[in-house]
C-alpha positions in Angstrom: 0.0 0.0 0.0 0.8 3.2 -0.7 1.4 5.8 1.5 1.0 9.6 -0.1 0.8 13.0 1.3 -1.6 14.2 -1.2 -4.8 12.9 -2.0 -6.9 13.1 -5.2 -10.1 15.1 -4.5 -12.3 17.8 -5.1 -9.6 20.7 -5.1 -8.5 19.8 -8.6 -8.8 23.0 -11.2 -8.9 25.7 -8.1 -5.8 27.3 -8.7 -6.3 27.8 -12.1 -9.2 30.0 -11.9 -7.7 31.8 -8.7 -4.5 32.2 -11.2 -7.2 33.5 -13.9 -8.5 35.9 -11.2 -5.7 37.3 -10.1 -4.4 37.3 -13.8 -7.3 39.3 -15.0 -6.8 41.7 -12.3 -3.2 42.6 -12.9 -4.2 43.4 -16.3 -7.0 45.7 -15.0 -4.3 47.5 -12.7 -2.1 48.3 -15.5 -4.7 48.9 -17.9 -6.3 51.7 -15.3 -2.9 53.2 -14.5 -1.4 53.3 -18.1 -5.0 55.6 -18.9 -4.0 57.7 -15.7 -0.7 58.5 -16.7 -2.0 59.2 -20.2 -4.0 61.9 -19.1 -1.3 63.1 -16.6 1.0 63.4 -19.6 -1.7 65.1 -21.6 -1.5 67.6 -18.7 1.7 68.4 -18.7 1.5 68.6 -22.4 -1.1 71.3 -22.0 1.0 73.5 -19.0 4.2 73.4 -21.4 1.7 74.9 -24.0 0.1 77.4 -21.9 3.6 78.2 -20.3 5.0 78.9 -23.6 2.0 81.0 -25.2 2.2 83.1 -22.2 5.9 83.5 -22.6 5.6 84.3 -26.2 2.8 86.9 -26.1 4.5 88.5 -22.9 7.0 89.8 -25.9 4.3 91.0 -28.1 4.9 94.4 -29.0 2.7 95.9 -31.4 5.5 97.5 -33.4 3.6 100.1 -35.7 1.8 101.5 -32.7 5.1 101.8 -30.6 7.2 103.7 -33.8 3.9 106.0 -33.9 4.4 107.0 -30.3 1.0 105.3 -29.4 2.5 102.9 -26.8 4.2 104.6 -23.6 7.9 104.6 -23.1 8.9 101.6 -20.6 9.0 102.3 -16.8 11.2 101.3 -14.8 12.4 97.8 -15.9 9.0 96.8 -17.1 9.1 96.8 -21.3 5.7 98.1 -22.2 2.0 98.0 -21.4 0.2 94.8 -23.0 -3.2 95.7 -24.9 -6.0 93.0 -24.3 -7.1 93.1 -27.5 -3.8 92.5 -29.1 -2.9 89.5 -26.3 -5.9 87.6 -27.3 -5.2 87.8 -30.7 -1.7 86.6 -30.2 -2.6 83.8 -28.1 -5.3 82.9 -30.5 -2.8 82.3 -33.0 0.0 80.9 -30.9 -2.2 78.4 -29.7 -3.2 77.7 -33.2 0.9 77.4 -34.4 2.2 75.2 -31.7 -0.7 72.8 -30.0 0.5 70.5 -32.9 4.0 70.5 -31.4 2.6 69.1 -28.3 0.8 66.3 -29.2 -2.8 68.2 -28.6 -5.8 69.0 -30.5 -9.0 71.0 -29.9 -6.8 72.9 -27.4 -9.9 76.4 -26.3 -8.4 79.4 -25.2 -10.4 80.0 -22.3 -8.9 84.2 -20.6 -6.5 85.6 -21.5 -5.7 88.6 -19.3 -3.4 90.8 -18.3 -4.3 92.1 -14.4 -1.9 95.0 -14.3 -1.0 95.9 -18.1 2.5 94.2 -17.8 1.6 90.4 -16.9 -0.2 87.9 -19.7 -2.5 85.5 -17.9 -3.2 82.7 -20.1 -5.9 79.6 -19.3 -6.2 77.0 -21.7 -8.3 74.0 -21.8 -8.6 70.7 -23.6 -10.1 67.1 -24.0 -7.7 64.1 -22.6 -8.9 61.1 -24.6 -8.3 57.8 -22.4 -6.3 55.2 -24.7 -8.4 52.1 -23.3 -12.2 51.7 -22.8 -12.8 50.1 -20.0 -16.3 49.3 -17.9 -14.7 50.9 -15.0 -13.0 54.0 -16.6 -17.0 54.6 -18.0 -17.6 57.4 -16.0 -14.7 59.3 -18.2 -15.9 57.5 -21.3 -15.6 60.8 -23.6 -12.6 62.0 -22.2 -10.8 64.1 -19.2 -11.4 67.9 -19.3 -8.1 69.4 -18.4 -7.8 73.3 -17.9 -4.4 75.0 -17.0 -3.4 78.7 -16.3 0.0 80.3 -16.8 1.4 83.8 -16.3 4.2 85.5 -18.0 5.6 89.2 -17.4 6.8 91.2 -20.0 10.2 92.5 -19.0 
């Protein structure tokens, strides 16, 4: 007679499905945290753009108007007085140049102002598409607003 430690029983096939399980949920993790950093990266994405718009239209200088003597001399070591008008044309179009650069589309200019004639404030907004589409990511099925604000002086 045989003696064995292990007997042949009921328990057969169990660790296949807990190896399933777990398996399945692994995949979920990643799945859920690759979408999370998509949108993260799509964030940061979006505050480079912003941060450079508001850099770029802090220089705006309307150079016609300043040659005319329309634009006041620069005080102190501030460079000139930003028009509104002007800075939301120029951030129209920057944003229109460069959200290509960044990997972004259907990037809204959403204020653009300038709080004390010498500082650009710049918000931006835009969709975040999630790469996977998941039962449990269905709450953000069509996508993660994002909205970012920069500031830029002109000196």
């Amino acid at each position: 007679m045989r003696k064995g430690r292990f007997r042949h029983g009921g328990e057969e096939g169990n660790i296949s499905l807990l190896t399933l399980g777990l398996s399945l949920g692994v995949v979920l993790i990643v799945l859920v945290a690759a979408s999370a950093t998509s949108v993260h990266l799509d964030h940061v994405r979006l505050l480079r753009l912003a941060d450079d718009v508001a850099l770029d239209v802090a220089d705006t200088l309307d150079l016609e108007d300043y040659y005319a003597g329309r634009i006041p001399e620069p005080i102190r070591e501030r460079a000139v007085v930003l028009d509104q008008d002007t800075l939301i044309d120029a951030v129209t179009a920057e944003v229109a140049r460069q959200e290509r650069r960044y990997g972004l589309t259907d990037v809204q200019v959403t204020s653009v102002v300038s709080p004390d004639g010498f500082t650009v404030v710049v918000t931006l907004r835009a969709r975040s598409e999630l790469p996977f589409a998941l039962d449990v990511l269905a709450p953000w099925g069509s996508g993660v607003i994002l909205e970012v604000t920069s500031a830029a002086r002109a000196y």
